[in-house]
C-alpha positions as CSV (number, residue, x, y, z in Angstrom):
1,X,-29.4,-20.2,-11.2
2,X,-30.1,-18.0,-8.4
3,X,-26.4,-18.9,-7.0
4,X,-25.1,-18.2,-10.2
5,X,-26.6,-14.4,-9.7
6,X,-25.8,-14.1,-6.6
7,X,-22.1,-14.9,-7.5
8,X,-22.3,-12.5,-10.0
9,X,-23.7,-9.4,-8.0
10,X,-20.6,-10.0,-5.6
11,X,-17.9,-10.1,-7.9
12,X,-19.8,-6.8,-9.6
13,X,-19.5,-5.0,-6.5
14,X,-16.5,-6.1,-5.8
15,X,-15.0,-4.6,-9.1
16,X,-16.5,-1.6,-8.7
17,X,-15.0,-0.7,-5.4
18,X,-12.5,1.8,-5.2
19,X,-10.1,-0.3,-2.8
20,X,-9.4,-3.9,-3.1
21,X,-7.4,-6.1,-0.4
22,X,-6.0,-9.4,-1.1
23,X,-3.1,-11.7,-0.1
24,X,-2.6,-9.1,2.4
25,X,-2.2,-5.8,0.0
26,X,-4.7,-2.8,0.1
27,X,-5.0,-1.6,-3.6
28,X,-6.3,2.0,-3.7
29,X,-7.5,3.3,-7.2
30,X,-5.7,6.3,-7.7
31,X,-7.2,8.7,-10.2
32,X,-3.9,10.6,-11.5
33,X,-0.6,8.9,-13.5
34,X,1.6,6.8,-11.8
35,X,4.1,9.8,-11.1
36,X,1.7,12.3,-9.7
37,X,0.3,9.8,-7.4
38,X,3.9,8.5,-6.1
39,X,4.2,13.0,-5.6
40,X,1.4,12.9,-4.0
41,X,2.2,10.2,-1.4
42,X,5.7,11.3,-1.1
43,X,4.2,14.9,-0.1
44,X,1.5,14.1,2.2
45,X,4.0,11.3,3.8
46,X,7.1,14.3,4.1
47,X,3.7,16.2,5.9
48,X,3.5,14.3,8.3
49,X,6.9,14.1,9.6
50,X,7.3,11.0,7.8
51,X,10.7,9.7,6.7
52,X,10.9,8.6,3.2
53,X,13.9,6.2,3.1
54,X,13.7,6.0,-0.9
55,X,11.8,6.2,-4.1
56,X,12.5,3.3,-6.3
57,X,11.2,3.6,-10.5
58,X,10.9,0.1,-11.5
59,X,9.9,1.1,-14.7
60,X,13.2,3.2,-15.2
61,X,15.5,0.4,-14.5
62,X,13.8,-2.4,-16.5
63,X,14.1,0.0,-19.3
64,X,17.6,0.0,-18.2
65,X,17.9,-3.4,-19.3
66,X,15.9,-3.5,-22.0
67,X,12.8,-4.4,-20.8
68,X,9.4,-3.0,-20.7
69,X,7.7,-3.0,-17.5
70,X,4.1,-0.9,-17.2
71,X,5.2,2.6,-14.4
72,X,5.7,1.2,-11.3
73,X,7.6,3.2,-8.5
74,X,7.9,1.7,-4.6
75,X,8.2,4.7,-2.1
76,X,9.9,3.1,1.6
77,X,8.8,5.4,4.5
78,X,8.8,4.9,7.9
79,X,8.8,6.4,11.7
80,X,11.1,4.9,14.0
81,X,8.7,5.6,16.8
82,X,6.0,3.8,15.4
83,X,8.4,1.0,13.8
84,X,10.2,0.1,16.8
85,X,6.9,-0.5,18.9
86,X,5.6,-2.9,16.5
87,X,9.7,-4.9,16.6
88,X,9.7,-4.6,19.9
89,X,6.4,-6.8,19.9
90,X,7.6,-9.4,17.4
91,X,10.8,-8.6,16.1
92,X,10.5,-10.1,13.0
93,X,8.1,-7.6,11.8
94,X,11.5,-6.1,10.6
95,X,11.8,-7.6,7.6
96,X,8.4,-5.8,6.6
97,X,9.4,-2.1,8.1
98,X,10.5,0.5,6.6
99,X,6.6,0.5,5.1
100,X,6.7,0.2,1.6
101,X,3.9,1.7,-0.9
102,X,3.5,0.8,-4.4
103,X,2.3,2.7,-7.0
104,X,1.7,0.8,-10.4
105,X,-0.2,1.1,-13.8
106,X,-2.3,-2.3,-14.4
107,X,-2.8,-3.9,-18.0
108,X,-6.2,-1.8,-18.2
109,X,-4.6,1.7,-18.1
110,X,-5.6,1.7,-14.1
111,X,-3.4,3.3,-11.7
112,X,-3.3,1.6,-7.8
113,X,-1.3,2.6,-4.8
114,X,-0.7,-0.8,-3.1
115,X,0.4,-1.2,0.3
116,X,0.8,-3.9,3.6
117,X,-2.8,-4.4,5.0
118,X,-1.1,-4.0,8.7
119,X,-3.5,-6.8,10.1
120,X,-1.9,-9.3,7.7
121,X,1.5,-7.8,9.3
122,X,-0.1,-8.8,12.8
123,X,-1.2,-12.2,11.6
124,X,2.0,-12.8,9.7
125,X,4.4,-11.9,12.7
126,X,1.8,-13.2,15.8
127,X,1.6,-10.0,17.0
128,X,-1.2,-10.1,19.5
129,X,-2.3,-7.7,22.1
130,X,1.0,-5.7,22.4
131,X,0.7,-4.0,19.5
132,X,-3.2,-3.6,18.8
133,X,-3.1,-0.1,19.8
134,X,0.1,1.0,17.2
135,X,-1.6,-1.5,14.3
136,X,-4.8,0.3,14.3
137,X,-3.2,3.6,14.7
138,X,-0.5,2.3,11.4
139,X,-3.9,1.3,9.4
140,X,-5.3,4.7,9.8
141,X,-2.6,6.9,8.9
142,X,-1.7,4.1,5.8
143,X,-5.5,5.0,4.5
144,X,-5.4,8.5,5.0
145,X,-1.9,8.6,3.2
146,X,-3.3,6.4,0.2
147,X,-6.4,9.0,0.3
148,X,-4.4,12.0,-0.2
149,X,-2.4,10.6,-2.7
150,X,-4.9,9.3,-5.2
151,X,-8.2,11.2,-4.4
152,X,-8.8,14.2,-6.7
């Protein structure tokens, strides 16, 4: 029994948290619609000196095709500085960069901004002690971007 509550006061907490991570993706609650959030990020990310490489509207082209998929848009950003350290560490980080951000409307009415937790990226690609520095530096500016984005 007491396991049993103890279970249950994790997965409470859990749920109640305003940023989830799993499978290697950091889920921000956002507290505005799908399209202001994706704005938002796009703003603070153009801010910053950021490139944004493209804005994608899921949502918009499954409609296309007759489908119906809940808002969902994919904003791919980068800097090449920053980028290129992290190849030049373990090249096949590549296939990850430009970052990608992902704004999305669950089945509850909840929007998240969803991104790559960059120590999944480290693990993923092996990258050790050469890029520790740029990683933490990538997690920090990934968190205050989702911040701006989605807090009121």
């Amino acid at each position: 029994m007491r396991k049993i509550a103890v279970v249950f006061l994790v997965c409470l907490f859990f749920s109640s948290t305003a940023a989830l991570a799993a499978d290697g993706l950091i889920s921000v609650k956002s507290t505005f619609p799908v399209k202001k959030t994706a704005d938002r990020l796009q703003s603070a990310l153009q801010q910053k000196g950021m490139t944004v490489f493209a804005r994608i509207d899921h949502s918009a082209a499954a409609a296309k095709v007759g489908k119906n998929l809940r808002p969902t848009e994919l904003i791919i950003f980068g800097n090449p500085k920053i980028g290129s350290s992290l190849m030049i560490c373990a090249q096949t980080t590549a296939i990850d960069l430009p970052q990608k951000a992902l704004i999305w409307k669950d089945a509850g009415g909840q929007v998240w901004l969803s991104y790559n937790d960059p120590q999944y990226l480290a693990r993923r690609h092996g990258i050790g002690t050469c890029g520790k520095a740029v990683l933490a530096k990538i997690a920090k500016a990934l968190a205050n971007f989702a911040h701006s984005a989605t807090a009121p």
